[in-house]
Backbone bond lengths (Angstrom), bond angles and torsions (degrees), N, CA, C in turn:
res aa  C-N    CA-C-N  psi(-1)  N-CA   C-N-CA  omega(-1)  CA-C   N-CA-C  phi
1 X - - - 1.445 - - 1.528 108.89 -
2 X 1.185 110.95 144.70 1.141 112.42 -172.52 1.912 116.65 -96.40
3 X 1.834 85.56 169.01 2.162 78.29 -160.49 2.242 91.92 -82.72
4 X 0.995 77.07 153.99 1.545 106.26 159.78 1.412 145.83 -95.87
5 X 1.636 142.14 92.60 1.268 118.10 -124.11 1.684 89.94 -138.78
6 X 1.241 121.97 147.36 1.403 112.34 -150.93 2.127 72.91 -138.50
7 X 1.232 118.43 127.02 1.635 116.75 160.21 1.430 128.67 -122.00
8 X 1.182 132.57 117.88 1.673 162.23 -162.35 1.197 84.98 -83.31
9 X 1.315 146.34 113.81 1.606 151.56 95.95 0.995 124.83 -78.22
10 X 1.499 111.63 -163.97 1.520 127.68 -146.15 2.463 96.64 -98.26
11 X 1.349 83.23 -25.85 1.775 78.13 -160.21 1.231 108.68 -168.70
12 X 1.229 116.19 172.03 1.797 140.26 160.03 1.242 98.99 -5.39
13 X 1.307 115.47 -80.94 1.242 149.72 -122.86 1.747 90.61 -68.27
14 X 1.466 107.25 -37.52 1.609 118.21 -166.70 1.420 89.79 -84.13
15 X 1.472 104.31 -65.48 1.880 96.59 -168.99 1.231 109.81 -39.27
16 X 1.515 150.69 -25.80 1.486 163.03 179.39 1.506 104.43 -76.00
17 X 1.183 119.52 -77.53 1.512 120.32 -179.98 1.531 135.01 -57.20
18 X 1.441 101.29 -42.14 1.205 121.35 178.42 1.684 110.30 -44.07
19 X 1.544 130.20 -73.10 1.187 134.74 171.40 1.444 118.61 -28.17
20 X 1.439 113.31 -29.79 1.373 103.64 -169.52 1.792 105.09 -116.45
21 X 0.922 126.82 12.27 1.636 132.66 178.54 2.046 99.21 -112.48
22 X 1.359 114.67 -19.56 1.496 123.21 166.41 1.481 105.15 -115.02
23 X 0.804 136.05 45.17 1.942 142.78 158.06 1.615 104.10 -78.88
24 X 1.216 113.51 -57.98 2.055 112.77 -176.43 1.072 78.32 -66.24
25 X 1.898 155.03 35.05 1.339 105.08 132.78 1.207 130.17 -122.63
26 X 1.131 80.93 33.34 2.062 104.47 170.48 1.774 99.06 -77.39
27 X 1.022 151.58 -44.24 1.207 145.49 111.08 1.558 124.44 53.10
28 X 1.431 91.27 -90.34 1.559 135.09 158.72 1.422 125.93 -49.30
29 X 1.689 100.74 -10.70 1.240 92.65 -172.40 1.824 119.55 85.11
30 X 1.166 129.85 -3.01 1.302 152.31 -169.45 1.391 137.45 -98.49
31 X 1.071 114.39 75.20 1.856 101.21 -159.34 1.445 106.00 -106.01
32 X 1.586 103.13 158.50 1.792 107.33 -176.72 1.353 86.55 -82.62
33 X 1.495 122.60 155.63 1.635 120.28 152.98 1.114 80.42 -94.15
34 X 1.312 150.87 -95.73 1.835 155.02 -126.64 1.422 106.20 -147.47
35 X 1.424 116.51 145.81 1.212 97.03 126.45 1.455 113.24 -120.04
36 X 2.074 107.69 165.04 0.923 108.78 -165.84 1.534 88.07 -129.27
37 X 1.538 107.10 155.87 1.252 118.05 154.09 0.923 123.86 -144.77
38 X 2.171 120.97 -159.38 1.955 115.40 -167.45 1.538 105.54 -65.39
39 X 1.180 126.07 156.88 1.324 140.65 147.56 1.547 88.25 -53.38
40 X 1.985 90.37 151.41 1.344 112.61 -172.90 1.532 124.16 -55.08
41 X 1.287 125.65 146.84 0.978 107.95 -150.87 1.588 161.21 80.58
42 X 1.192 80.63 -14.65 1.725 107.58 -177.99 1.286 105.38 -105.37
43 X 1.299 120.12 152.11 1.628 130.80 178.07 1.530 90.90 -102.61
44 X 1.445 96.15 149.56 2.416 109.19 164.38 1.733 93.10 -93.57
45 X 1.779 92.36 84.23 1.871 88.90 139.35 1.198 127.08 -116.31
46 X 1.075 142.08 -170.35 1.387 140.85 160.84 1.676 140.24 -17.89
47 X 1.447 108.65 -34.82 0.611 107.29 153.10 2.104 132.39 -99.34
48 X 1.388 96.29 -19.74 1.497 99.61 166.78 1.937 115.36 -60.17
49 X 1.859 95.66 -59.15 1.452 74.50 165.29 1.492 140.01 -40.14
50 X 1.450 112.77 -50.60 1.569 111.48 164.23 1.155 125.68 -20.69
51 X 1.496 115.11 -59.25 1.180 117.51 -149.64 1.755 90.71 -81.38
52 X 1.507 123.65 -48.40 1.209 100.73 -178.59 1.271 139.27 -74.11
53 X 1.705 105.78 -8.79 1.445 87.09 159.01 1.427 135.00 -69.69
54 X 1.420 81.59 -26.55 1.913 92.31 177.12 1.667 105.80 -51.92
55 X 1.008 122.57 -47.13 1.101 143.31 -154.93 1.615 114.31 -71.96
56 X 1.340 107.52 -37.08 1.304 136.89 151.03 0.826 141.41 -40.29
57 X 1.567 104.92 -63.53 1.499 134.29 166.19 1.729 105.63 -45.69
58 X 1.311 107.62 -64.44 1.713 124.22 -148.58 1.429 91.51 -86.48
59 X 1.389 129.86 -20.02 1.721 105.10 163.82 1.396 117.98 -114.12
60 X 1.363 114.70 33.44 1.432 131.07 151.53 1.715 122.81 -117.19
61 X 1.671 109.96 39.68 1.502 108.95 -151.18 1.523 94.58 -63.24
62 X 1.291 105.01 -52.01 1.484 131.24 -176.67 1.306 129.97 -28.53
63 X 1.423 124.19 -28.40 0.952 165.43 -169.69 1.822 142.10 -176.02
64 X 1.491 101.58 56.14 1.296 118.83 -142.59 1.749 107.16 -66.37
65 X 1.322 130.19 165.23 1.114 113.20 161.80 0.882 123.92 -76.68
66 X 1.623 129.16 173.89 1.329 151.42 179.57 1.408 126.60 -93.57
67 X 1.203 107.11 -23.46 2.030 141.92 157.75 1.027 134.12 -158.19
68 X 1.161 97.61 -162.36 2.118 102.55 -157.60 1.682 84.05 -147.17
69 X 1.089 118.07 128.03 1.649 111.84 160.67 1.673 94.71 -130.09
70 X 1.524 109.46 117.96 1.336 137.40 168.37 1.431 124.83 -53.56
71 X 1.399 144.76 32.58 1.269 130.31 -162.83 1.207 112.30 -88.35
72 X 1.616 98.19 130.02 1.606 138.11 177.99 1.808 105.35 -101.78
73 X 1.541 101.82 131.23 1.031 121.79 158.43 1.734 125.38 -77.01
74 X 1.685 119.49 121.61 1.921 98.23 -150.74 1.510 78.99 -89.14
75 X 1.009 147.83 -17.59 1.688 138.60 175.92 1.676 89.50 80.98
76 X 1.526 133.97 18.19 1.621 100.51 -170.30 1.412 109.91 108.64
77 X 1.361 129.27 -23.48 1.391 147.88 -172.59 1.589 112.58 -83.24
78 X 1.125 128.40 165.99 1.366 120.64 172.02 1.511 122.98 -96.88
79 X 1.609 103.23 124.70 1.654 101.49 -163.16 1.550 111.28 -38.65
80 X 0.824 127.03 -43.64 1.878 135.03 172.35 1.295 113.40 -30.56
81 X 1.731 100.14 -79.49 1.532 80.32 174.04 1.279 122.13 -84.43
82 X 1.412 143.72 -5.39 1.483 130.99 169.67 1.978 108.80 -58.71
83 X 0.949 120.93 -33.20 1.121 132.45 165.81 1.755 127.54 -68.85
84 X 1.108 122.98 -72.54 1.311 133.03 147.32 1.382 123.97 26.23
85 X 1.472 127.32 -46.71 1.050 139.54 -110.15 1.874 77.65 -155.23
86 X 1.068 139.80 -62.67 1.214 144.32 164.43 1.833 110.30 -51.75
87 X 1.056 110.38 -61.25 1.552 127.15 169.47 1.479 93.62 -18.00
88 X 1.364 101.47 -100.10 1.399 138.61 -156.45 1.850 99.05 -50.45
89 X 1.338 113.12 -19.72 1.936 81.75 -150.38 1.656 83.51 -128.57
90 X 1.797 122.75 -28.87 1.662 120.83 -174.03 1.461 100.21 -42.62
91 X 1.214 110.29 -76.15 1.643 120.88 -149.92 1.363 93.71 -42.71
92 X 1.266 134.09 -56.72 1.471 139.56 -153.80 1.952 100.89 -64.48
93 X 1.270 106.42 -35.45 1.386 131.88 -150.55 2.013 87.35 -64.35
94 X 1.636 93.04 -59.21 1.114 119.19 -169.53 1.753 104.78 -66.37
95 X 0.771 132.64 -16.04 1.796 134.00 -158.67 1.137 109.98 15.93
96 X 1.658 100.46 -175.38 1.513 93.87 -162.43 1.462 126.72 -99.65
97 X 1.764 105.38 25.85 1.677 85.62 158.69 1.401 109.07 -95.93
98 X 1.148 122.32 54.14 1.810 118.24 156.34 1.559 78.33 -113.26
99 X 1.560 116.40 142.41 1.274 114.76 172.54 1.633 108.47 -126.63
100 X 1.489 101.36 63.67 1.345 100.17 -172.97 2.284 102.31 -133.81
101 X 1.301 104.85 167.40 1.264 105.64 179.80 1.698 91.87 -82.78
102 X 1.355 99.30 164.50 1.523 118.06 -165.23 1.631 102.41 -136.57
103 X 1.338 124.45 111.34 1.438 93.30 -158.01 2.275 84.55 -149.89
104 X 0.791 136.95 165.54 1.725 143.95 -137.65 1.242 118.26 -135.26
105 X 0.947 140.30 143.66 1.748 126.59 162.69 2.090 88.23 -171.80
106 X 1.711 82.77 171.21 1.808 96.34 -162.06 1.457 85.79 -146.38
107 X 1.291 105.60 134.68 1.796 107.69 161.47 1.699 107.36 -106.59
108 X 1.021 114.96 122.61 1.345 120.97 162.80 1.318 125.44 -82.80
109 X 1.772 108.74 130.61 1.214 139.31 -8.80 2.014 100.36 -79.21
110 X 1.191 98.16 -48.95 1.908 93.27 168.09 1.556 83.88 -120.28
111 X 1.841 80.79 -170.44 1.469 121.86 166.78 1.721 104.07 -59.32
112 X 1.316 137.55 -25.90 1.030 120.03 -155.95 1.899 96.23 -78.85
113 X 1.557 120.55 -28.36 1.173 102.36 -166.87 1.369 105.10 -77.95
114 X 1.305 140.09 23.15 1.219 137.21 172.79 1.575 107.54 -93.19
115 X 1.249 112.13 -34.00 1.855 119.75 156.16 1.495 116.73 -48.53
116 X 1.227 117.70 -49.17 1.716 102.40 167.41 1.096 131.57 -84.70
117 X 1.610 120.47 0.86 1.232 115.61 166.18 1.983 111.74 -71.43
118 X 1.354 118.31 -5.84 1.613 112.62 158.31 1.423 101.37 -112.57
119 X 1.356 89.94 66.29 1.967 91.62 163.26 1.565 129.87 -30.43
120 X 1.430 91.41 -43.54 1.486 102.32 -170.07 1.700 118.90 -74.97
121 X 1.427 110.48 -9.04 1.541 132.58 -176.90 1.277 104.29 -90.55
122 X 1.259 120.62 -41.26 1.086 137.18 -131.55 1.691 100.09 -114.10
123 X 1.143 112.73 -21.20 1.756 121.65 178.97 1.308 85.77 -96.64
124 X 1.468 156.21 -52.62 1.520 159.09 -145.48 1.547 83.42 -84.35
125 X 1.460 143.17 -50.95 1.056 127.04 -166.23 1.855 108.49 -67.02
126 X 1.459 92.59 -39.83 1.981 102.74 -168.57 1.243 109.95 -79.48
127 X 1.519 111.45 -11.97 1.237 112.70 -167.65 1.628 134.57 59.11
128 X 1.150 98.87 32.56 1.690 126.41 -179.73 1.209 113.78 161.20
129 X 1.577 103.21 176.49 1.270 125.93 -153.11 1.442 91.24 -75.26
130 X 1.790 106.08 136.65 1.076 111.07 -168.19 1.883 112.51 -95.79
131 X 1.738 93.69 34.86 2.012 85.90 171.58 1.682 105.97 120.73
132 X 1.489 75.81 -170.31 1.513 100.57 176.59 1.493 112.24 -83.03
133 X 1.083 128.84 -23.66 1.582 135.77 -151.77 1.453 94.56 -81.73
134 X 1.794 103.78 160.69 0.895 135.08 152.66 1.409 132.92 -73.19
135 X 1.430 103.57 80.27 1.986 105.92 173.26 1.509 113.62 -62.22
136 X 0.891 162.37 -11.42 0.991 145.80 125.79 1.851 152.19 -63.99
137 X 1.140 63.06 11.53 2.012 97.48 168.17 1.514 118.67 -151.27
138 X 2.056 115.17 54.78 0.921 110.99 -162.71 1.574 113.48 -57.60
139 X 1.616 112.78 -23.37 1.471 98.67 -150.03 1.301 103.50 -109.86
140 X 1.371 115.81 22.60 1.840 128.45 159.57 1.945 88.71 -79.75
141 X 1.347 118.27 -31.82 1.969 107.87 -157.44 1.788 96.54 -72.83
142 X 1.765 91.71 126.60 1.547 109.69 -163.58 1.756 96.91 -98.17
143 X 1.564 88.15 113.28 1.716 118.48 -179.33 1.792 109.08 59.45
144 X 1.471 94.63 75.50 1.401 118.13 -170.90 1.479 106.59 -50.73
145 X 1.883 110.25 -45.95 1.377 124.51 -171.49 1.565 119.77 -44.95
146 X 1.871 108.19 -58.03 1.166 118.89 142.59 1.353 148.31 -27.80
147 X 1.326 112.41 -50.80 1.342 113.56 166.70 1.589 113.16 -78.49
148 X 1.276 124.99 -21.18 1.718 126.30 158.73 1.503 109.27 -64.13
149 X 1.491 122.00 -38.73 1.250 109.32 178.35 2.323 114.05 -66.99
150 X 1.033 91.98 -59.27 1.642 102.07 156.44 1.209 105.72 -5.16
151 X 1.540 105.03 -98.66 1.560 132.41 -176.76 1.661 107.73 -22.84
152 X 1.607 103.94 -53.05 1.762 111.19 -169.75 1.582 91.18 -65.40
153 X 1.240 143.22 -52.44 1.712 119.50 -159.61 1.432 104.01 78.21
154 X 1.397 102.56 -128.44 1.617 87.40 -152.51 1.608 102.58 -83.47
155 X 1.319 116.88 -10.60 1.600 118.34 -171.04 1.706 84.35 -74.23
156 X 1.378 112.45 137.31 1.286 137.68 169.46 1.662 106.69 -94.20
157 X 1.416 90.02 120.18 1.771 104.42 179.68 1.725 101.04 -74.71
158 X 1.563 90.53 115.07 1.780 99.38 153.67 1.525 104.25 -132.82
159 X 1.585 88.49 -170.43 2.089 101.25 -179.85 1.276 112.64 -38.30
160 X 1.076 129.49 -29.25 1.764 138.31 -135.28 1.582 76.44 -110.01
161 X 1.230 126.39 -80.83 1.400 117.52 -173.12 1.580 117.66 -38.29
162 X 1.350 108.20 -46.16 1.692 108.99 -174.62 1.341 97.00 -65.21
163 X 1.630 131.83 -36.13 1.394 115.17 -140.16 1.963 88.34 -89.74
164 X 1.696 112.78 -27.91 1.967 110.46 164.15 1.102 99.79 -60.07
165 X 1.066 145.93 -36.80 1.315 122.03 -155.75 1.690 105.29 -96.02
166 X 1.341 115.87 -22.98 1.586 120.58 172.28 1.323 95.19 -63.79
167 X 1.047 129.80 -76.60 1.851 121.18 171.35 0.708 136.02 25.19
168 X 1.539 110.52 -67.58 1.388 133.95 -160.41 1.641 121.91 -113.67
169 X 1.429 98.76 23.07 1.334 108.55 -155.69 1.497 85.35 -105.22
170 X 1.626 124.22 170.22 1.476 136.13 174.21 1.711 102.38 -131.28
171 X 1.432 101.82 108.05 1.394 95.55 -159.46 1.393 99.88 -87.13
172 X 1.543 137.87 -28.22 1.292 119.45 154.60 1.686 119.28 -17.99
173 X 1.271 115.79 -63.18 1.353 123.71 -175.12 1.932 106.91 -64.83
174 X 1.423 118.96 -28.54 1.534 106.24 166.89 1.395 114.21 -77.06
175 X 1.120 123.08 -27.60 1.013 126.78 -167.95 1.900 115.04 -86.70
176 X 1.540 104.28 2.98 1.320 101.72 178.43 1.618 89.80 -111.63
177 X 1.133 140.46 -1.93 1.287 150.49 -168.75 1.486 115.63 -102.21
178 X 1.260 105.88 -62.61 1.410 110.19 170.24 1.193 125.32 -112.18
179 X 1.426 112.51 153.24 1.898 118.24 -144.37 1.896 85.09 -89.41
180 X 1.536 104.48 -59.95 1.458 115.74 178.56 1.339 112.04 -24.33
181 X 1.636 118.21 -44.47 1.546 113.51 -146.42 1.399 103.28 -95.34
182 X 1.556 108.38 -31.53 1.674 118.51 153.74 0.936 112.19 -58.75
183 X 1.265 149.91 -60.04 1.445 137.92 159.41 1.361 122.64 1.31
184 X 1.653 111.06 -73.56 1.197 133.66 -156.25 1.427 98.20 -81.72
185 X 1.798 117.06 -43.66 1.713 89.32 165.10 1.238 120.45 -59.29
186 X 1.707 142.68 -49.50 1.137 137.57 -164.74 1.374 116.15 -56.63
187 X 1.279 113.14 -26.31 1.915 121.17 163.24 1.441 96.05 -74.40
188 X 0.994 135.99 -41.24 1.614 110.99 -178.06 1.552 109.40 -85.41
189 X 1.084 122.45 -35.21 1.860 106.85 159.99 1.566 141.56 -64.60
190 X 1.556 92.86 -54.84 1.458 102.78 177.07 1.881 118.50 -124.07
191 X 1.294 102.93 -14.43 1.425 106.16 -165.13 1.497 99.60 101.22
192 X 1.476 101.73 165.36 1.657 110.34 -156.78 1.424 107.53 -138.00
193 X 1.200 125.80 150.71 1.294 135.86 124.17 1.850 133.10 20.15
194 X 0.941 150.12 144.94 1.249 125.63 135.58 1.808 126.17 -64.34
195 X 1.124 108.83 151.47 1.388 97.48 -175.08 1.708 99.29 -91.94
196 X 1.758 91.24 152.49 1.620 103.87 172.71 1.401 121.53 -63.99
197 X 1.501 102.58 178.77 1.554 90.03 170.80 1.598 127.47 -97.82
């Protein structure tokens, strides 16, 4: 039987993208049920996560998940401590009638620098060269989101844009690029690592 994987971010933008950058891992045997994140307005801290896993949990009784993968945006911060703080206090937060693994990952600085690590997808979508940055060191590019908004001009980046442009992406190829975005699969397959600094 296959695992069941439920992911807590920050926004839209993830519930949109997310499904389609974890699709090869239906594959695997691996399926997303959702992801969920804060109501508008709200930041994912410690205690927001709580509530949605709880939240998670109890309207999937039926078929509950199998994990929780936590992804945090480090804003620029060091994955350690943006994480840290989730680590140490969720699981406990959560007790143990959620009977699922609980497991973390952070893309640096967002999700968007995981879009230029397939440069080559990712210029065919913008229709040019996507900059100054380094695609092959997406998750050194400082405030990735920004420089995706740039790139668009007058088209204004929302969910809908991130979630075309997740599309078309080959996440094998992000995932040999950026350490973050491997990360975040290995928390959704097996559990991970600590992250570097």
């Amino acid at each position: 039987m296959g695992k069941k994987v439920v992911v807590i971010a920050s926004g839209e933008t993830e519930r949109r993208a997310l499904p389609h950058l974890l699709a090869h891992l239906h594959s695997e045997d691996i399926t997303l049920l959702e992801v969920r994140y804060p109501p508008r307005h709200n930041a994912l801290n410690l205690e927001m996560a709580e509530k949605l896993v709880k939240a998670s949990w109890f309207d999937n009784l039926a078929e509950p998940p199998d994990k929780f993968v936590v992804l945090l945006d480090t804003d620029g911060k060091s994955p350690v401590d943006v994480l840290l703080p989730f680590r140490e206090h969720l699981p406990h937060r959560i007790g143990n009638k959620i009977n699922a693994q609980v497991q973390f990952a952070c893309a640096n600085w967002h999700l968007e620098a995981w879009y230029f690590a397939d440069v080559s997808s990712l210029r065919e979508y913008l229709g040019r060269d996507p900059g100054s940055v380094d695609a092959s060191k997406p998750d050194e590019i400082q405030n990735p989101k920004l420089h995706l908004k740039n790139l668009l001009g007058e088209r204004a980046y929302t969910a809908v844009i991130s979630e075309e442009i997740a599309s078309r992406l080959d996440a094998q190829t992000i995932g040999h690029r950026s350490p973050s975005f491997q990360g975040f699969l290995d928390a959704v397959k097996n559990g991970q690592l600590a992250p570097k600094e």
